[in-house]
Legacy VTK file of the C-alpha trace (Angstrom):
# vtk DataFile Version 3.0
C-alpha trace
ASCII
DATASET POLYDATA
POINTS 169 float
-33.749 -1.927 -33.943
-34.483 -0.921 -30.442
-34.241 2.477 -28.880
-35.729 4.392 -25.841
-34.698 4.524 -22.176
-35.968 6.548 -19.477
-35.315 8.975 -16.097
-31.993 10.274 -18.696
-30.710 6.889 -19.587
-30.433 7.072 -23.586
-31.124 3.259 -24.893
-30.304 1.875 -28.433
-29.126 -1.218 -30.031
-29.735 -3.892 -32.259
-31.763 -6.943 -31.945
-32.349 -10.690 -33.927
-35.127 -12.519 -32.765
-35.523 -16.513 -34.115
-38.932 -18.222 -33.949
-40.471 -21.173 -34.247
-43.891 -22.119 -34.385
-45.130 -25.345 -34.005
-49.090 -26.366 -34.622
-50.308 -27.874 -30.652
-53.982 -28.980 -32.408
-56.423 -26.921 -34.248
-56.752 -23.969 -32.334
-53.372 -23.765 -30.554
-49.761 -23.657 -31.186
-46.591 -23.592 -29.733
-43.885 -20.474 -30.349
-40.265 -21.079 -29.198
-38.119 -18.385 -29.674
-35.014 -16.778 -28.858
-34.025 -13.384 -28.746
-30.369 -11.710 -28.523
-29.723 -8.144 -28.114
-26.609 -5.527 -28.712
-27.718 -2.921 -26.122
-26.286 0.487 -25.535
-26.509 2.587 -22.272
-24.809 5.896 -22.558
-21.408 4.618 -22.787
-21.697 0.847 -21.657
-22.567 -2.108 -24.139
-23.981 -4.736 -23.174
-25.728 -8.148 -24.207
-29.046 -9.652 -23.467
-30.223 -12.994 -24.535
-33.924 -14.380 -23.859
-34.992 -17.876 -24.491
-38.398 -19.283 -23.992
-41.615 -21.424 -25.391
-45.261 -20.250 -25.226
-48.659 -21.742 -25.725
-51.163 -19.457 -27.582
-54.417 -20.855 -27.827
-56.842 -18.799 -31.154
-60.282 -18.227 -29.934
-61.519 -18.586 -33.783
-64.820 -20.167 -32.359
-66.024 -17.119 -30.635
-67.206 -15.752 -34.343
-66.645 -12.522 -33.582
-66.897 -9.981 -36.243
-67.846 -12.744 -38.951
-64.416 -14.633 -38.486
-62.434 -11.356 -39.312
-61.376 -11.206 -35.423
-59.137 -13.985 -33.963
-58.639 -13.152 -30.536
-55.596 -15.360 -28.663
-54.243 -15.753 -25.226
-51.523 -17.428 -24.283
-48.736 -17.984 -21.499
-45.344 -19.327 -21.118
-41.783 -19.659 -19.772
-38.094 -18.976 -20.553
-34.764 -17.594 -19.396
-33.396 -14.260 -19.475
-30.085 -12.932 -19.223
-30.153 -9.379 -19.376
-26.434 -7.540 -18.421
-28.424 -4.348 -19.320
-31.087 -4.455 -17.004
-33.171 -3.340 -20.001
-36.249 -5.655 -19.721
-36.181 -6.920 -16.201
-33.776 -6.179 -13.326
-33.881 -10.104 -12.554
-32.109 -12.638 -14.570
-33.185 -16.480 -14.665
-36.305 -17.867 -15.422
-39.486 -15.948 -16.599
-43.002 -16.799 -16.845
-45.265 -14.408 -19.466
-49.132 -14.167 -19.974
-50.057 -12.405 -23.225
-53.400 -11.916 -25.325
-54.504 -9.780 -28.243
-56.417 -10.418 -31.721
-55.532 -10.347 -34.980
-57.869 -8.526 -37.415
-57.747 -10.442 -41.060
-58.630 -8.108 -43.453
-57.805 -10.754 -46.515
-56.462 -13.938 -47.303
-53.060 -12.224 -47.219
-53.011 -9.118 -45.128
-53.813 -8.917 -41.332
-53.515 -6.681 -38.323
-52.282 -7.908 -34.831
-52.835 -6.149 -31.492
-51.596 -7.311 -28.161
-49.983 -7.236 -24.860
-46.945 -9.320 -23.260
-47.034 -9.758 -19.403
-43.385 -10.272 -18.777
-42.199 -11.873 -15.237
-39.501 -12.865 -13.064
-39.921 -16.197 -11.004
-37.339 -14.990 -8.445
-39.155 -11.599 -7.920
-42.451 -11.108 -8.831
-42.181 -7.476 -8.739
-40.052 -7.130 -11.495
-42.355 -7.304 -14.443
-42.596 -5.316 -17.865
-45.759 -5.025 -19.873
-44.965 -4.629 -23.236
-47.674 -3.066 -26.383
-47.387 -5.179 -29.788
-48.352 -4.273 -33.111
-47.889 -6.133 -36.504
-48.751 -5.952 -39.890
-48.549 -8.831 -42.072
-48.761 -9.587 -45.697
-48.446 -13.294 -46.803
-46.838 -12.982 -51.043
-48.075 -16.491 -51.292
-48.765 -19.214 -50.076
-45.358 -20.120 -48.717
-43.748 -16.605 -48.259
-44.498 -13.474 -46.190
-43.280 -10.371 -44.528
-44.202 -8.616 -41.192
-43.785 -5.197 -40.031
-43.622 -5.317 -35.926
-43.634 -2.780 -33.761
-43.345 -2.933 -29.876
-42.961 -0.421 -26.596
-42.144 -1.876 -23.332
-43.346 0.634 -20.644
-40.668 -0.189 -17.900
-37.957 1.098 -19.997
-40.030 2.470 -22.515
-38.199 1.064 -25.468
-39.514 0.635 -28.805
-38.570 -2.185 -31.032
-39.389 -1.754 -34.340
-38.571 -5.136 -36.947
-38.975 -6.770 -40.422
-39.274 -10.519 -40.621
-39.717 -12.710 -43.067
-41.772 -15.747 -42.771
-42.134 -18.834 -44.499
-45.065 -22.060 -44.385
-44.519 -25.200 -44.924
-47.857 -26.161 -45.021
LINES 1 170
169 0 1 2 3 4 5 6 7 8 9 10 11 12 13 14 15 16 17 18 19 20 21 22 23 24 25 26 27 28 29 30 31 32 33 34 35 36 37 38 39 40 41 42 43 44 45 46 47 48 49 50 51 52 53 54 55 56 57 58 59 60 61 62 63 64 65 66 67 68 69 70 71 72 73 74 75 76 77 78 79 80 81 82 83 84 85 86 87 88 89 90 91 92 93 94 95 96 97 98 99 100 101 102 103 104 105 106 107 108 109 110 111 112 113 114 115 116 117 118 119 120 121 122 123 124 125 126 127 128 129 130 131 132 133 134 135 136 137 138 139 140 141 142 143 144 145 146 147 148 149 150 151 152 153 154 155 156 157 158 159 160 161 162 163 164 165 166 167 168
């Protein structure tokens, strides 16, 4: 679910977001993911769609807090095609910087703070930072569940989503 807007544009609509993550070594992984919107704008629907891969490298050898903060950074690329205009006024490739930490309370339940640097490579000026925060609670070993919840401060939207996650490992 996404809803916001700004300067007297009302915002809503619905969104599905696919992910992938893929272990890089140890400490790093890759996330591919793809993200498709149903946006409203006042009275005009639209569609966006963005694709992309990122490399988040987990700074778990810092030993920060006793091993109960994991602190990651991480950057990417991907392409955006927004009709809406609601993330960036640019379409076509992006590149993104993010960081944050997650805060493991247990085997099972954790806390993750962050920040997205989103980008245009056609115009660098169009950017959107966007806030992230999750709660997650792995059932088992295999199966879990996230709460997410994000605000992008161009449009000032906030995303709010379940997902369910599964390990194969």
């Amino acid at each position: 679910m996404l809803d916001g807007g700004k300067n007297g544009v009302d915002i809503e609509g619905d969104e599905l977001s696919l992910s992938i993550n893929s272990l890089a070594s140890d400490f790093a992984d890759f996330e591919i993911y793809l993200d498709y919107a149903n946006i409203e704008m006042g009275v005009q629907d639209d569609t966006s769609w963005n694709l992309g891969i990122d490399y988040i490298g987990r700074l778990d050898d810092l030993g920060i807090g006793g091993g109960m903060l994991r602190p990651f950074l991480g950057a990417g690329i991907g392409y955006l095609k927004d009709k809406a205009k609601a993330r960036l006024t640019e379409d076509g490739l992006t590149w993104s910087f993010r960081g944050g930490t997650e805060l493991i309370f247990t085997d099972e339940l954790s806390l993750s703070l962050g920040g997205k640097l989103l980008g245009s490579w056609t115009n660098f000026g169009s950017t959107d930072f966007c806030f992230d925060l999750g709660f997650t609670w792995w059932i088992d070993d295999v199966h879990g569940l996230a709460f997410e919840y994000s605000h992008t401060t161009e449009n000032e939207i906030d995303f709010i989503g379940l997902k369910y996650l599964y390990s194969w490992q």
